[in-house]
N, C-alpha and C positions, 0 to 999 in steps of 0.2 A: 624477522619479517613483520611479527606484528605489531612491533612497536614502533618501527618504521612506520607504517601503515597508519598508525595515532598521532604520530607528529607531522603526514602530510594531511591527515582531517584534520588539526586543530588549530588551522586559521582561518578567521570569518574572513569571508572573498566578502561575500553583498550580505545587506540587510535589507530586505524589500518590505514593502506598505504595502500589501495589496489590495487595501482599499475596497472591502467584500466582507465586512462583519469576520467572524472566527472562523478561519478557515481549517477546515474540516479534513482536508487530504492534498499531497502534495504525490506528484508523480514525474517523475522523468518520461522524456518518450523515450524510444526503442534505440535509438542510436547515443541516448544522452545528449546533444545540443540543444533540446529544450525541454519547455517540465511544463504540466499543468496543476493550477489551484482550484477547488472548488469550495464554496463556503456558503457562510447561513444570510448572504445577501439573494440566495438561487441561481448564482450564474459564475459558469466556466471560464478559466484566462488562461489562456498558451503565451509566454513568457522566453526570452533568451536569458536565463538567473545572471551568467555571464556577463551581459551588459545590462543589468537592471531595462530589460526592455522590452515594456507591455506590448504584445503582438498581436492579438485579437481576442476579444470578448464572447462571450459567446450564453447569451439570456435566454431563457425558456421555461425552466423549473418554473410550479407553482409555489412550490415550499423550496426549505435549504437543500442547497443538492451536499449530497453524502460524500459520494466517492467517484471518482473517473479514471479513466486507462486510454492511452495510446494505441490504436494498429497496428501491425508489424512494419507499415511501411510509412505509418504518419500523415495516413490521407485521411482520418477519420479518428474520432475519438466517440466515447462515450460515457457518459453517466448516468448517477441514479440519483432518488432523491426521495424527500418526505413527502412527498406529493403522490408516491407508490409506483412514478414513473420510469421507465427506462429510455433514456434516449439515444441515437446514434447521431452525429454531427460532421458535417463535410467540414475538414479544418480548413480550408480555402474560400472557401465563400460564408463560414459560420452559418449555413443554413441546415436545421435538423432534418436526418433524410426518411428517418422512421422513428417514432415514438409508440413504443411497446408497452400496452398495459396489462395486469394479471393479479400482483401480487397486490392482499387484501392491506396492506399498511407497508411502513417506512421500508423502502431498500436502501440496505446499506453499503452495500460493497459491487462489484460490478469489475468482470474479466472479459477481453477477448483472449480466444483461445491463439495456439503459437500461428495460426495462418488467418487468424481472423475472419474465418468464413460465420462463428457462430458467436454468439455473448451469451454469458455464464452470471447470472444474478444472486445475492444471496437478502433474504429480509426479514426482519420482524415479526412474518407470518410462520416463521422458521424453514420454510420452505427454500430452495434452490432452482431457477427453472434457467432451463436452457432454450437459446433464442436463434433461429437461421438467419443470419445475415444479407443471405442473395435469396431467398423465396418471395415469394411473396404473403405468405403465412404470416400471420403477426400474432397467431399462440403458439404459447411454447413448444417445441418439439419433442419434449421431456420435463418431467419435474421428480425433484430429488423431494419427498417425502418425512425422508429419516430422523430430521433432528428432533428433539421434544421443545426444544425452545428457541430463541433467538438466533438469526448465523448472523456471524460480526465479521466472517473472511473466509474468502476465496482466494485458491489460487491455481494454475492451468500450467499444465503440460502438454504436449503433443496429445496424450492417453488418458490422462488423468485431472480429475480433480480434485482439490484438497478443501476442504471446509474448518472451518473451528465455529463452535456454538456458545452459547449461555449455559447449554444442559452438560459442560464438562465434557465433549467428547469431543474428538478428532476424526474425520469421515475422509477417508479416500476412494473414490470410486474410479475402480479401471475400466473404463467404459470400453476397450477392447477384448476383455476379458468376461467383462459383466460380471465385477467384482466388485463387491463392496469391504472395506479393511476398516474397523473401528478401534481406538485408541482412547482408552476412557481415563482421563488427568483428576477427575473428582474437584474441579476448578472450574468457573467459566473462564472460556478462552477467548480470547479476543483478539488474538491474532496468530497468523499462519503462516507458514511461507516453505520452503525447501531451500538449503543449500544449493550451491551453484553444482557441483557435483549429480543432485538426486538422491544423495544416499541417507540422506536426516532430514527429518521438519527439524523446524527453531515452532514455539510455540508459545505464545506471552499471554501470561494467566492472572486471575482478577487476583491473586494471593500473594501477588510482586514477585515472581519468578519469572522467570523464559526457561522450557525445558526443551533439550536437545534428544531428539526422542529417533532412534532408527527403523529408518519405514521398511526393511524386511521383519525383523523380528518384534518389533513395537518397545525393543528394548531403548530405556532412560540412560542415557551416555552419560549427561551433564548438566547439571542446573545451575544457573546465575542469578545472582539473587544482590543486594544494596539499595534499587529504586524505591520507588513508591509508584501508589496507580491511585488508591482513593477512589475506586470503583471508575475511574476512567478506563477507556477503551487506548492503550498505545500499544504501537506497530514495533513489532524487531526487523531484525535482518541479519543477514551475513553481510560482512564489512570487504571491502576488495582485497582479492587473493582467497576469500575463506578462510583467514585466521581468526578473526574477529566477531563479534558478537555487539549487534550496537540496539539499542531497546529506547523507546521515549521514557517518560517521567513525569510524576506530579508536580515535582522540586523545581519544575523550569529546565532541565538537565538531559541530556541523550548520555546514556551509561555504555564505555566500550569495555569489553571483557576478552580473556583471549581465550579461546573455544577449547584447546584443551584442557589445558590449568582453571580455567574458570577465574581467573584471578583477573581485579576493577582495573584495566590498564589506563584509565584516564575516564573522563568527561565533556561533553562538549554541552558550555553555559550556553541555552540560546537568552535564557531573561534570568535577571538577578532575581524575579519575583519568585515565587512557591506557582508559576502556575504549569499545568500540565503540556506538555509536546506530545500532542495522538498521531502524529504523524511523522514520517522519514521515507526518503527515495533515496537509492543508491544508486551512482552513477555507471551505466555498466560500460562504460568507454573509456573511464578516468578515474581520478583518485579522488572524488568529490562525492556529497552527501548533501542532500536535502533537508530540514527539517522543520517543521511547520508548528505556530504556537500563539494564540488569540488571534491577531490580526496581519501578523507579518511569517515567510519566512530567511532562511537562513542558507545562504550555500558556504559549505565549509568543502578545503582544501587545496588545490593546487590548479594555481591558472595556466591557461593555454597561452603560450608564446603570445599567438594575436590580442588576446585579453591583455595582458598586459602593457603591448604597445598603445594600446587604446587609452589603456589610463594613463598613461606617460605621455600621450599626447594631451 
């Protein structure tokens, strides 16, 4: 299964220019038929990767915007930026519909939760604040506190939140519980995520690992280790199916491993150069993969019937 799984990621479909300085974060929406960029020119692009085909622009950032996310239903998006700001954006008209400010410097990461009533922020101030979508409040509803240092990632559940920091720790809070669950790696961590399951974070740390860490017992399953970071910030994830383990790199390279064995099942080259890939989306509709790396990214895997009548015309 999983190596199936590496031989339908490892064909480049598109190579796109997006044209937006170094782009910073690459996102699928919710259904996977399109994906947003965000980068150090300050401005958002919704994208068909499919048909190389820029859809709407979307300007506002005063500085680089960071990072951005999709709605549940793809009426709206949102990002953050070095500007300290949060924005939310009608994808239909690119008009921003609230611009939320609080946090004292860069945000870096930015979630809607699974019904997208609230956004979930994480920044440089190390703080985490949470934001009501339909009030008309424009301070947070909540602010997470805990970290001692930087958050580089969030991620959302129906219940929960997951954080990774600079101060080496992993922060789960069950906000239906009013539970807080800490996970101390001794590493800055710079990125975060859950398996499609729920049953493990994936966790990629400034020491060139990704640990596979189980969120009842906080117990260490698995660590995959080869890449490099060079004190960059790259995203992992779980690869389609959940066999897989796919991590960026300073080498130019996304590194696949297969999550039990731990063993390198392949790589996917986005540039022959040494430079780093901080970013990857996985497609959660299909057998494709995002990944993002100076100026351009990269969809890798298996096209859809219609795609390719397209190019064949």
């Amino acid at each position: 299964m999983a190596a199936e799984i590496v031989e339908a990621l490892s064909s480049c479909i598109r190579t796109i220019d997006c044209k937006q300085g170094a782009v910073r974060a690459v996102r699928f929406n919710a259904d996977g038929s399109y994906c947003l960029t965000c980068g150090s020119d300050r401005k958002i692009k919704l994208w068909n990767p499919n048909k190389n085909l820029l859809l709407k622009t979307y300007p506002g950032h005063g500085k680089e915007a960071m990072d951005v996310a999709g709605s549940c239903d793809s009426a709206k998006l949102v990002s953050c930026g070095a500007d300290k700001m949060v924005i939310i954006w009608d994808v239909a008209t690119g008009q921003s519909l609230r611009r939320y400010r609080g946090h004292a410097t860069v945000v870096s990461c930015v979630r809607f939760n699974e019904d997208s009533s609230v956004v979930i922020s994480g920044s440089h101030d190390n703080s985490v604040r949470i934001w009501d979508t339909r009030s008309n409040i424009y301070d947070p509803i909540q602010i997470l506190n805990d970290a001692k240092d930087s958050i580089t990632s969030i991620q959302v559940t129906e219940n929960k939140i997951l954080t990774g920091s600079v101060d080496g720790k992993i922060r789960e809070y069950d906000l239906r519980a009013g539970q807080l669950t800490t996970d101390t790696l001794g590493e800055a961590t710079t990125s975060v995520t859950y398996t499609r399951d729920g049953q493990c974070v994936l966790a990629s740390c400034a020491d060139a690992s990704v640990r596979l860490i189980d969120t009842t017992a906080g117990e260490l399953l698995n660590e995959f280790r080869g890449h490099t970071t060079k004190d960059y910030c790259v995203e992992t994830a779980t690869g389609p199916g959940d066999s897989t383990i796919l991590c960026g790199s300073s080498d130019g390279c996304v590194w696949i491993w297969e999550l039990v064995t731990g063993n390198v099942l392949g790589k996917l080259t986005h540039s022959s150069l040494p430079t780093v890939v901080p970013s990857l989306s996985i497609n959660p509709s299909a057998n494709q993969v995002l990944t993002a790396s100076e100026g351009c990214i990269k969809l890798w895997g298996e096209m859809s019937p219609e795609d390719i009548l397209i190019c064949d015309d």
